[in-house]
C-alpha positions as CSV (number, residue, x, y, z in Angstrom):
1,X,77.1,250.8,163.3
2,X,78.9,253.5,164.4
3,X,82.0,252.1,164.6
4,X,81.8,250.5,161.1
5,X,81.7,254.1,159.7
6,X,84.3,255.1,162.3
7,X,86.2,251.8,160.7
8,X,85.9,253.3,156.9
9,X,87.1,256.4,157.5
10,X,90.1,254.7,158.5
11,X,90.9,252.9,155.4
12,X,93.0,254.3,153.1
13,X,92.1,252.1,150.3
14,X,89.3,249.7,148.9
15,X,91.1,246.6,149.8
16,X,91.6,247.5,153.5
17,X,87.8,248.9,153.5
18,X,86.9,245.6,152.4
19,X,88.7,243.7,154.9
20,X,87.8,246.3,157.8
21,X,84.1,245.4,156.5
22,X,84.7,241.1,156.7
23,X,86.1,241.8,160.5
24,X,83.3,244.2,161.3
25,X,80.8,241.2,160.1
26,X,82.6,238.7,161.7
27,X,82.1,240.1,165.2
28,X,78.2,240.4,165.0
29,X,76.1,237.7,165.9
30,X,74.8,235.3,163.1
31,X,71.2,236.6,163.6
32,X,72.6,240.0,163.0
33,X,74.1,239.1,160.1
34,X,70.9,237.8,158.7
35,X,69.1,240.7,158.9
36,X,71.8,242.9,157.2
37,X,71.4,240.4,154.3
38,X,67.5,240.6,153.8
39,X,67.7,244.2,154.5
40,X,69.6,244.6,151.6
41,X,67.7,242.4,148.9
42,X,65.2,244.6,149.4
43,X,66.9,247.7,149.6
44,X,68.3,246.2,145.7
45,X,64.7,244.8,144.8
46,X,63.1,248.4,145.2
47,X,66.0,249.8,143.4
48,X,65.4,247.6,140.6
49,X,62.5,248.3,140.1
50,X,62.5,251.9,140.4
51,X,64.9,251.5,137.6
52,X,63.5,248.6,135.3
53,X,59.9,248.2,136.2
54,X,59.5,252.5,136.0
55,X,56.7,254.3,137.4
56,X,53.6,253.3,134.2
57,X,52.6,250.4,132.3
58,X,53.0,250.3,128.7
59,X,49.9,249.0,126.7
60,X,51.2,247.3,123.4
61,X,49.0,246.3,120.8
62,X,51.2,243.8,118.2
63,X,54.3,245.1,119.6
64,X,53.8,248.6,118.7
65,X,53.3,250.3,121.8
66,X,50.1,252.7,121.8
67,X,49.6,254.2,125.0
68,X,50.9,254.6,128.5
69,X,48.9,254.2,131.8
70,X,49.4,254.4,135.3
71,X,48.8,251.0,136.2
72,X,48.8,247.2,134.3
73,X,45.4,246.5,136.2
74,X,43.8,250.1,135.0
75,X,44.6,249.2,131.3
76,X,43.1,245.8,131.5
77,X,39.7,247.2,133.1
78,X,39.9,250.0,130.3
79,X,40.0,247.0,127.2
80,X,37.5,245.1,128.9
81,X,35.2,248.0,129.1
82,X,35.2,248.5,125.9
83,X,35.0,245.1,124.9
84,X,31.9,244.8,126.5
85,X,30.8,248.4,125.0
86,X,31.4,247.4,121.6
87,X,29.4,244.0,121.8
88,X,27.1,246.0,123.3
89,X,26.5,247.8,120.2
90,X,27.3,245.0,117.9
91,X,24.5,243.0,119.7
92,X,26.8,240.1,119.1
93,X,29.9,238.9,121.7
94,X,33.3,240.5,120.1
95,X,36.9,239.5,120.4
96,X,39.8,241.9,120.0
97,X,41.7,240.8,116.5
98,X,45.2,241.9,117.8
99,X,47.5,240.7,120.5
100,X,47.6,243.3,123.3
101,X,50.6,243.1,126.0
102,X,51.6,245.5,128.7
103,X,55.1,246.3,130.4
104,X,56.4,248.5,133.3
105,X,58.1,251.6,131.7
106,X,59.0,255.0,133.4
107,X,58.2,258.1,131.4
108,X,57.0,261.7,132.3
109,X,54.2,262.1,134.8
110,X,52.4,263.7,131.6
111,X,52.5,261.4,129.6
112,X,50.5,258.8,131.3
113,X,46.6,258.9,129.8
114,X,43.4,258.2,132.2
115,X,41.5,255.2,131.8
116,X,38.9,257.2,129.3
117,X,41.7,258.6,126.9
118,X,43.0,254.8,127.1
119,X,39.4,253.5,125.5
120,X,39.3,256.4,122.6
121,X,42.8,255.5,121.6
122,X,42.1,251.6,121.8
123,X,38.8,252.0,120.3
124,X,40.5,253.8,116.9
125,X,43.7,251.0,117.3
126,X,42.1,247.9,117.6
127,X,39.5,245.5,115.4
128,X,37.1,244.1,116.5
129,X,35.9,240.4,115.7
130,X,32.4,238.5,116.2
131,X,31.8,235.1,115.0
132,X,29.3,235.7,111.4
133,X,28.0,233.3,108.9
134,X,29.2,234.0,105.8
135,X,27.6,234.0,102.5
136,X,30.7,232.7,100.1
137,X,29.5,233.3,96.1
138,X,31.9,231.7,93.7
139,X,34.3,231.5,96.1
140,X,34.5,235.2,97.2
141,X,33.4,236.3,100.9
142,X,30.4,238.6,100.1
143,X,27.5,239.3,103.0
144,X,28.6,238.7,107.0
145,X,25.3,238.4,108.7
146,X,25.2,237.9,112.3
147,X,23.2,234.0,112.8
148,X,23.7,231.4,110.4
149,X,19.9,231.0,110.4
150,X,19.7,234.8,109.3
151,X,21.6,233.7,106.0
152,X,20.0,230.8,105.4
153,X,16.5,232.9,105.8
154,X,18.1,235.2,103.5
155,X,18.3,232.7,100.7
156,X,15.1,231.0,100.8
157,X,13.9,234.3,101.0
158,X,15.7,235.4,97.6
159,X,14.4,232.4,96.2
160,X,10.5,232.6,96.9
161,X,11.3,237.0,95.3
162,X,10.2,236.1,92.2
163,X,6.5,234.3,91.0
164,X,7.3,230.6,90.5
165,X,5.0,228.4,88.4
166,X,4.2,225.3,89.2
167,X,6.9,222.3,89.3
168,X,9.7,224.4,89.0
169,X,13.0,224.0,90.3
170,X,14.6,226.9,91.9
171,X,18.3,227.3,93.0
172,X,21.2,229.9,92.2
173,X,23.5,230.2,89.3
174,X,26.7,231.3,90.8
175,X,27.9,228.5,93.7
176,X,26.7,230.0,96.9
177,X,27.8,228.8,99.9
178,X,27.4,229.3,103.7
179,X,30.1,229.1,106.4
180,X,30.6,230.6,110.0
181,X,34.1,232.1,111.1
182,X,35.5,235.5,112.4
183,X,34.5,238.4,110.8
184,X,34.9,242.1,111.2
185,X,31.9,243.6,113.3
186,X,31.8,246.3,111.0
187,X,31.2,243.8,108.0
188,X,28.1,242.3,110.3
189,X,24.6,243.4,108.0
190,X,21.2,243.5,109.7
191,X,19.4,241.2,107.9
192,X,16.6,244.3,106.2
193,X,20.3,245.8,104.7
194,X,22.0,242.5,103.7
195,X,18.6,241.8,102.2
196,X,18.7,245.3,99.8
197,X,22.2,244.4,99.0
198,X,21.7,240.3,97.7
199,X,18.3,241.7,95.4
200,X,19.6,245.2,94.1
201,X,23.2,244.2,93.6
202,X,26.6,245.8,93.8
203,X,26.4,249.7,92.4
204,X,29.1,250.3,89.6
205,X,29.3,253.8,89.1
206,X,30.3,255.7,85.6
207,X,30.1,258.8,83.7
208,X,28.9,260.0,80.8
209,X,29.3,262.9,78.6
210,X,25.9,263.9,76.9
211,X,26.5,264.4,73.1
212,X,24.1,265.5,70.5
213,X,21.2,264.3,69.9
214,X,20.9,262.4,73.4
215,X,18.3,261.5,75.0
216,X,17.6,260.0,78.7
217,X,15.7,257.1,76.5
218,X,19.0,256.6,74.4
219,X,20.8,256.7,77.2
220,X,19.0,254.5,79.3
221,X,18.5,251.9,76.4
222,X,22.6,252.2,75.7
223,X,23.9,250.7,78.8
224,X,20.8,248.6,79.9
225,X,19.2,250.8,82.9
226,X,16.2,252.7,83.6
227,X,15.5,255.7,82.8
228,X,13.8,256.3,86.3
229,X,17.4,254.9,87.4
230,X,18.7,257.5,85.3
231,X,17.3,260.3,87.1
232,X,17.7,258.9,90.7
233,X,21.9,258.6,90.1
234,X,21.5,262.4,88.8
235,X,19.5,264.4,91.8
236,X,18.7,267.9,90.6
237,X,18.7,267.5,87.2
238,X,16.3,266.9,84.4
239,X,17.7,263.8,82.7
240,X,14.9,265.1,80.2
241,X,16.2,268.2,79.4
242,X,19.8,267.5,78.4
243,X,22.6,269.9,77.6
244,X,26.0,268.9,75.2
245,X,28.6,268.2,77.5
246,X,26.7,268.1,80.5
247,X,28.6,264.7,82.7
248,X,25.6,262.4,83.7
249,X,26.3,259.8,86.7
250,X,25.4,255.9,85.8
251,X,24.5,253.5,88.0
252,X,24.3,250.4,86.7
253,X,23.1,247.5,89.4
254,X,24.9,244.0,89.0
255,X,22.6,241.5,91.3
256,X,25.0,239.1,93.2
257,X,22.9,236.1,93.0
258,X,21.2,235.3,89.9
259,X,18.3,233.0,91.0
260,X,17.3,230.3,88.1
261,X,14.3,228.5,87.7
262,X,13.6,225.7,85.4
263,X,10.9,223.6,84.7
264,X,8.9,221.6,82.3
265,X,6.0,222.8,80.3
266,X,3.9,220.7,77.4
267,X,1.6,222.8,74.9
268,X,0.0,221.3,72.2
269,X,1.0,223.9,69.3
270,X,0.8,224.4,65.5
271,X,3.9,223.8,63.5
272,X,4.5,226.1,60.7
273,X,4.4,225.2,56.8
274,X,7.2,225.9,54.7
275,X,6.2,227.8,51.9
276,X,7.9,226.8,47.9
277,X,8.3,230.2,46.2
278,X,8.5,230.2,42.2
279,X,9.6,233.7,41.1
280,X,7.2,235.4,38.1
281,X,9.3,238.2,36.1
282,X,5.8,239.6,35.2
283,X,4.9,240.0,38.6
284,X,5.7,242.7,40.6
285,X,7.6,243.3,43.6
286,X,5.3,242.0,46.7
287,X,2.9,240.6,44.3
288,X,2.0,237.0,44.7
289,X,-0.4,233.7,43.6
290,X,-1.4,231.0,46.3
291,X,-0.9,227.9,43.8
292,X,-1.4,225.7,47.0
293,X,-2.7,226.7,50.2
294,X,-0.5,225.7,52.7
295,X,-1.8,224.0,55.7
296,X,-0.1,224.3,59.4
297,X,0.7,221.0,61.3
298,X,-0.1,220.2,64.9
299,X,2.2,218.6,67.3
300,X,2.6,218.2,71.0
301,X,5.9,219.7,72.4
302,X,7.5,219.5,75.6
303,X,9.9,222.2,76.8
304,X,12.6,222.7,79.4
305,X,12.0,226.9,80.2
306,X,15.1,228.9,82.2
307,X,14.1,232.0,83.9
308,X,17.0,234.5,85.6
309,X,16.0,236.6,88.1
310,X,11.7,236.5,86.8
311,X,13.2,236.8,82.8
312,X,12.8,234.0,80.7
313,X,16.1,233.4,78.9
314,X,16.0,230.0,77.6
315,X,13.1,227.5,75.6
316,X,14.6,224.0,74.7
317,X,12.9,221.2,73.2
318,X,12.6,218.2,75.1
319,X,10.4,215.9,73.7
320,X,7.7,215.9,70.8
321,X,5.2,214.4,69.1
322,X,3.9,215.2,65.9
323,X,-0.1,214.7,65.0
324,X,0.1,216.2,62.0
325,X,2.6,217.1,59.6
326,X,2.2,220.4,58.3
327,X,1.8,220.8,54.5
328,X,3.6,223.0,52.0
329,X,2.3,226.1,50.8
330,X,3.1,227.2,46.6
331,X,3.1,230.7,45.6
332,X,4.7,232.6,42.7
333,X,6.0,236.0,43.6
334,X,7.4,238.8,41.8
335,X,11.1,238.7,41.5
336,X,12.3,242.2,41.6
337,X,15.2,243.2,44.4
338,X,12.8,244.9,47.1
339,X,15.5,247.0,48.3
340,X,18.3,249.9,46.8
341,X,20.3,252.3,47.8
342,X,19.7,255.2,49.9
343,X,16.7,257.4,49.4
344,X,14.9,254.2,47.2
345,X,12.1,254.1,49.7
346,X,11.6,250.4,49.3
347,X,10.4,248.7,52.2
348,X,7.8,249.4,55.0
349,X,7.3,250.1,58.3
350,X,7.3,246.9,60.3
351,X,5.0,248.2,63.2
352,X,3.1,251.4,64.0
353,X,5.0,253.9,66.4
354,X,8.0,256.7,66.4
355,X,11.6,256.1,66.1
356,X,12.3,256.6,69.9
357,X,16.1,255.4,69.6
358,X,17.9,255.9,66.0
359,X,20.9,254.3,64.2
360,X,23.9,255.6,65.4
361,X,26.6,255.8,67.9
362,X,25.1,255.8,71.8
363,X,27.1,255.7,75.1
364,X,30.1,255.1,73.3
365,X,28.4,251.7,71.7
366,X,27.1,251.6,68.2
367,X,23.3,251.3,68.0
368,X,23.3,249.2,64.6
369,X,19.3,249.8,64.0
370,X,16.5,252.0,65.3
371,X,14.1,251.5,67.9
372,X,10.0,251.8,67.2
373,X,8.1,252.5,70.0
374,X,5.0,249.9,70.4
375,X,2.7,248.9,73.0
376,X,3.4,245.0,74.1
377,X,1.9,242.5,71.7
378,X,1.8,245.0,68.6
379,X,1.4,242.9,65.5
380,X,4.9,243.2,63.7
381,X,5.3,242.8,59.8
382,X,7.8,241.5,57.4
383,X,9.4,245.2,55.8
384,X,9.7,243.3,52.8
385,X,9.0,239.9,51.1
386,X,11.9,237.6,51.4
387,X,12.6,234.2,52.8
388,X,13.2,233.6,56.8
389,X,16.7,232.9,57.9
390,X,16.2,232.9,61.7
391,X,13.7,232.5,64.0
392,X,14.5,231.6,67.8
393,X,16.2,233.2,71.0
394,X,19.0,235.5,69.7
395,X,21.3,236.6,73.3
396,X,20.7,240.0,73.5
397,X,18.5,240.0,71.1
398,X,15.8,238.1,72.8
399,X,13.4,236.7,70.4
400,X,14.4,237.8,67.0
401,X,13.3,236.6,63.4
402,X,15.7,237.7,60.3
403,X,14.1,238.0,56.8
404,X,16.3,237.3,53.6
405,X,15.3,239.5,50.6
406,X,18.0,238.3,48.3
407,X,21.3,240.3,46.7
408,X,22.7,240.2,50.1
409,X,20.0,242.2,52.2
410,X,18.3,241.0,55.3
411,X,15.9,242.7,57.4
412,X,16.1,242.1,61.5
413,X,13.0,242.2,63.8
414,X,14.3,241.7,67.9
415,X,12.7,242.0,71.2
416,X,9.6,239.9,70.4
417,X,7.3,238.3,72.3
418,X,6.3,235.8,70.0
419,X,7.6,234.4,66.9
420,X,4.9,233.6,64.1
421,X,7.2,232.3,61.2
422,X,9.9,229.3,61.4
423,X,13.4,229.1,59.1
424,X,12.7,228.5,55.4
425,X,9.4,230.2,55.2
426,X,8.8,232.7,52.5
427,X,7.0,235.9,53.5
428,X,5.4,238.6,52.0
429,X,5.4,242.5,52.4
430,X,3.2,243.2,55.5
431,X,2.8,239.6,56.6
432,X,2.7,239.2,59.8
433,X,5.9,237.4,61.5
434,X,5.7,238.2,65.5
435,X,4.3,240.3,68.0
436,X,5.9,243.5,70.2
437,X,7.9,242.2,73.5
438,X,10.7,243.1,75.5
439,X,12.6,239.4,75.5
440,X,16.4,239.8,75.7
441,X,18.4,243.0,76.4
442,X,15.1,245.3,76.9
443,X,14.2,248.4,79.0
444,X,10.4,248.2,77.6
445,X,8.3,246.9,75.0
446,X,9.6,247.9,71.6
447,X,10.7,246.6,68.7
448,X,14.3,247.0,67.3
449,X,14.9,246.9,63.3
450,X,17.9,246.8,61.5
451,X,18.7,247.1,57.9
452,X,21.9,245.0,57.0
453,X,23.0,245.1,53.3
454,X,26.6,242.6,52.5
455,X,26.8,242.0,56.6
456,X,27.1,245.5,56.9
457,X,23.8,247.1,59.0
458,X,22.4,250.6,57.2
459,X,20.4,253.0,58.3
460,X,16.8,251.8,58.5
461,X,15.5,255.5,57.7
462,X,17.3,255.5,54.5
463,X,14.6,252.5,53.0
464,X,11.5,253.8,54.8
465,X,8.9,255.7,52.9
């Protein structure tokens, strides 16, 4: 060695150092020369990687690199840590959603993190997956649960909710499915939670501006919630003492499963008689002779009956057969227009009770009659004699009966339990046509009666004595 340094020195140029360094080479022994060559692949393999490997490891999560450690195997015990932490706490095994990579790097000695800081900034980086059965409802992703026997015990469970009679057939209206695939692990429900959210719903939230006149009642009844629900979306205040302008909070529940349940049912019932009016000019108004009696007819009915959620919402006729055929009743009534204009006084109360809603504009919505307060099963009465129009299911209206009393002017009766009149049948002041419910759109038994004169609905008050 000595003399190859003595040798460069020599040179004068590159060329002759190169060839000074060929005849030094040449000289040594073959042996020699093969441990200057694996000398120096390591000498250059060090150097490398001094250079290109660094002095960290580089933890990547989707390319994006996230944090810097000392060593590859320190970040892989770091993930898996936490891996098992999370499932841990999950109480289910996870996976990590993302693709994490690592790669030598050389950076500042401060800049390398500790296995602990690694975990916090992992823990906030990453998602973390489980495998969850999945409740699909028209086609939507809606409640992970962790056990596909979990779900299914939710179902049957939200099926068996509400009483069932006998023979009926119970399933869901929307189309629910069930499937199992990654989820989230912060989507996973425990089943007490996932079973709160199926039976109260989704919570839509909205505000309203109280106006005058407002009540929690009217407001309730206006967009179809509680009162009780009224208060509990409004802590601190008294939803009963009101002030104009005060900004009330609505929750209004929207279940996510409507559960339906249908069955057959066969009553043996009367059928009503239609009765043939002649009109007397001597008469007057709500006066009346019975010519004929009529007489009701019997028949044996079979229906098919919907319920939603506990509700009825549906009564069709399946099948019938009629035992006897009801018979006609004849009367002459006065023929004097039982209703005028406002102030005229000219009908009566249907049922006994306040006005605890009134005509008017409520929530934003027009509230097209007024609402009598009633205990359930009331008698109600026709306002006025007239002929009946309607007599059935009405939407909204639940069970509803509407009375034509000629000149355009129709009297409406809704929310009741039961109907006692059919279509066609005349009716007198004070008859009785139906009985208090709270069928259809309904917070409570009540009954809701509208005035409509031309199409156009009135103010009840203005015809009540």
């Amino acid at each position: 060695m000595p003399q190859f340094h003595e040798g460069l020195r020599r040179l004068p140029g590159l060329g002759e150092s190169l060839n000074g360094l060929k005849r030094w080479l040449s000289k040594q022994s073959v042996a020699c020369q093969l441990g200057l060559g694996v000398a120096l692949y390591f000498i250059l393999a060090i150097t490398a990687y001094g250079f290109l490997g660094g002095n960290a490891c580089a933890v990547t999560v989707d390319g994006k690199v996230v944090a810097v450690v000392a060593h590859e195997n320190d970040a892989k015990k770091a993930l898996g840590e936490l891996i098992e932490l999370k499932s841990e706490q999950a109480g289910t095994a996870l996976t990590v959603g993302e693709k994490v990579s690592y790669n030598g790097v050389r950076v500042k000695e401060e800049e390398i993190l500790d296995c602990e800081a690694l975990k916090d900034v992992l823990s906030k980086t990453l998602s973390f997956n489980a495998k969850g059965a999945v409740i699909v409802i028209n086609g939507e992703d809606k409640l992970c649960l962790k056990q596909k026997d979990d779900a299914q015990k939710l179902l049957d469970w939200l099926k068996s909710v509400y009483p069932a009679e006998p023979g009926e057939q119970v399933g869901f209206k929307e189309k629910v499915e069930l499937t199992e695939k990654p989820v989230k692990a912060s989507d996973l429900l425990e089943f007490d939670v996932a079973r709160d959210v199926v039976l109260l719903g989704t919570s839509e939230i909205k505000q309203y501006t109280v106006k005058e006149g407002d009540t929690a009642w009217d407001i309730s009844a206006a967009f179809d919630i509680r009162p009780e629900q009224l208060q509990a979306s409004n802590p601190g205040v008294d939803t009963w003492r009101l002030s104009i302008g005060q900004v009330l909070k609505l929750s209004m529940e929207v279940p996510l499963i409507t559960v339906v349940a249908t069955r057959q049912e066969t009553v043996e019932e009367e059928m009503p008689y239609q009765v043939e009016e002649k009109k007397d000019d001597s008469l007057l108004p709500g006066e009346k002779k019975i010519i004929r009696p009529g007489v009701p007819g019997q028949r044996i009915v079979t229906y098919l009956v919907t319920k939603e959620n506990g509700l009825e919402t549906g009564r069709e006729i399946c099948e019938q057969n009629i035992i006897r055929e009801p018979a006609s009743e004849v009367v002459v009534k006065g023929s004097q227009i039982m209703l005028a204009s406002r102030g005229a006084a000219r009908v009566s109360w249907p049922c006994g009770g306040g006005i605890v809603s009134p005509f008017g504009m409520r929530g934003g919505r027009m509230h097209e009659g007024i609402d009598i307060g009633a205990d359930y099963g009331d008698p109600v009465a026709a306002a006025a004699g007239g002929t009946v129009t309607a007599a059935g299911w009405d939407g909204g209206y639940g069970k509803a009966v509407e009375i034509s009393h000629g000149s355009g002017v129709v009297t409406k009766y809704a929310h009741l339990s039961t109907i006692n009149v059919a279509v066609g049948r005349s009716v007198d002041r004070g008859e009785l046509i139906g009985k208090v419910g709270s069928t259809g759109y309904s917070t409570g038994p009540h009954l809701h009666f509208e005035v409509i004169i031309d199409g156009q609905q009135r103010n009840p008050v203005n015809f009540l004595p």
